[in-house]
Backbone as numpy.savetxt, mean C-alpha at the origin, in Angstrom:
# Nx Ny Nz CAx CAy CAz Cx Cy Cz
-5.86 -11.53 4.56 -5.66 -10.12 4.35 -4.58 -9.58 5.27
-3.97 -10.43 6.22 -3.22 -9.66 7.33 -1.74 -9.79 6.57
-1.55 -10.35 5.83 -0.57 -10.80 5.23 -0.25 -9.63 4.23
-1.40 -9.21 4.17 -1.34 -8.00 2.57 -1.38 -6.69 2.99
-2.36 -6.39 4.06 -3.13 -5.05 4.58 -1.91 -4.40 5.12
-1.64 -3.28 4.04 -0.35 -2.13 4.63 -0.01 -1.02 3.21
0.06 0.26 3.41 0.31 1.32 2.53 0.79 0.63 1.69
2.54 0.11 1.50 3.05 -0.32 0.44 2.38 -1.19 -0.44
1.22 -1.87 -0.26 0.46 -2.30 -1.15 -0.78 -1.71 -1.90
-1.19 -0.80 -1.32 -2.22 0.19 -1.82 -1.92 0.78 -3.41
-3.11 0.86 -3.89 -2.90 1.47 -5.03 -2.82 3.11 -4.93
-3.33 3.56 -3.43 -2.56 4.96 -3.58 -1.40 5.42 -3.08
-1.06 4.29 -2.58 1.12 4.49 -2.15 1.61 4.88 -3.12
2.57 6.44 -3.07 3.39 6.51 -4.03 4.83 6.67 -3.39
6.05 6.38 -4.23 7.08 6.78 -3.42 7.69 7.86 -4.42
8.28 8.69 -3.74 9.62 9.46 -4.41 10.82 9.55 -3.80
11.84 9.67 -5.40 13.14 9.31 -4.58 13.53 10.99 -4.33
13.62 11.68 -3.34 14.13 12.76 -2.61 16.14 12.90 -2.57
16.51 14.18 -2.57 18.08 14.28 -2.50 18.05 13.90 -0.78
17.32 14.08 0.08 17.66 13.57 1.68 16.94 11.91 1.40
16.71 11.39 0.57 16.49 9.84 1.10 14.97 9.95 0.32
14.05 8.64 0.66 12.55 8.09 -0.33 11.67 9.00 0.50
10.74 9.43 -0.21 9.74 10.19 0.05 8.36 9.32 0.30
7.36 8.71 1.11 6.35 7.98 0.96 5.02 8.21 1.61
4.14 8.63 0.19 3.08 9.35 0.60 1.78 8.51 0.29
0.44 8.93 0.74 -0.99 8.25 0.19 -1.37 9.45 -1.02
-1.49 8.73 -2.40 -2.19 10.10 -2.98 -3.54 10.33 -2.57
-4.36 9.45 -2.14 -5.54 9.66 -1.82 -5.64 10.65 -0.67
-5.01 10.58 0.03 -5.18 11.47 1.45 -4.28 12.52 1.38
-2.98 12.63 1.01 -2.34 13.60 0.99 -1.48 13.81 2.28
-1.55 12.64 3.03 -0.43 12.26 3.99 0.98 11.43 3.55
2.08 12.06 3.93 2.69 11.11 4.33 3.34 10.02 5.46
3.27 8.80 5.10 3.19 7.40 5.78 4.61 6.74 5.60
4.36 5.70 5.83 5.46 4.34 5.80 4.95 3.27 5.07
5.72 2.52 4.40 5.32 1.19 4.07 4.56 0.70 4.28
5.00 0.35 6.14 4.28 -1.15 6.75 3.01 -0.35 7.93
2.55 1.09 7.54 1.29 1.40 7.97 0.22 1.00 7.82
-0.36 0.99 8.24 -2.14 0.69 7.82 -3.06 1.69 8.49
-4.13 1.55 7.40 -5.35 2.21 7.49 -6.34 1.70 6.91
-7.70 2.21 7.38 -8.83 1.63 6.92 -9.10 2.10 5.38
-8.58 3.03 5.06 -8.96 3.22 3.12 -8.58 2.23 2.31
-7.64 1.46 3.04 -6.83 0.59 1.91 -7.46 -0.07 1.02
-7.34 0.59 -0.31 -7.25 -0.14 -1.40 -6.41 -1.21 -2.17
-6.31 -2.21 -2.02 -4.89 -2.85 -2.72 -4.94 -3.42 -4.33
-3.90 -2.62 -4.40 -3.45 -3.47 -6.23 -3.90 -4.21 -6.93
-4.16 -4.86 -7.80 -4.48 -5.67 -8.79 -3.88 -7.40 -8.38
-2.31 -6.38 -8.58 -1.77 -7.63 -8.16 -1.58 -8.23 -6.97
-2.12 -7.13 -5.74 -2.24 -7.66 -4.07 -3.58 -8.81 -4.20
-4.69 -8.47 -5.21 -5.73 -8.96 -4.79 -5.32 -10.24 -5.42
-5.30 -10.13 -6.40 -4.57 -11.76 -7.02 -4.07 -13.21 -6.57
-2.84 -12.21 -5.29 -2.30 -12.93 -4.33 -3.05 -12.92 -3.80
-3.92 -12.64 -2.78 -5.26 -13.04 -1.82 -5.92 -13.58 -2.45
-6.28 -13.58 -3.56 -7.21 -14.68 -4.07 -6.84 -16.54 -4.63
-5.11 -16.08 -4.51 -4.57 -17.49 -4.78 -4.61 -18.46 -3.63
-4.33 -16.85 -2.57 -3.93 -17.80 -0.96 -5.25 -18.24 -0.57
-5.63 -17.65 -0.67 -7.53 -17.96 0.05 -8.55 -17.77 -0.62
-8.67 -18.85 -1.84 -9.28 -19.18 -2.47 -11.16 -19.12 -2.56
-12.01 -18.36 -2.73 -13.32 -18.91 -2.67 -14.21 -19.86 -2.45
């Protein structure tokens, strides 16, 4: 999971592209963050879990 665990993988990371530069927020919380943040809500993707489940198998 250390490999995965960070906003940009969350399913509530959204980005927008802004006229001053990317905008990057949590919709769940209503903060905005960075990419390579973390927090304990993290939910990750479909396709994050996928990859964790290829790498470290059951």
């Amino acid at each position: 999971m250390k490999d995965f665990h960070c906003c940009a993988t969350c399913q509530h990371f959204k980005a927008e592209k802004k006229a001053e530069g990317m905008k990057y927020y949590c919709s769940r919380l209503g903060y905005e963050t960075k990419t390579n943040y973390k927090f304990n809500c993290w939910t990750p993707t479909k396709q994050v879990i996928n990859l964790m489940n290829k790498k470290n198998p059951s």
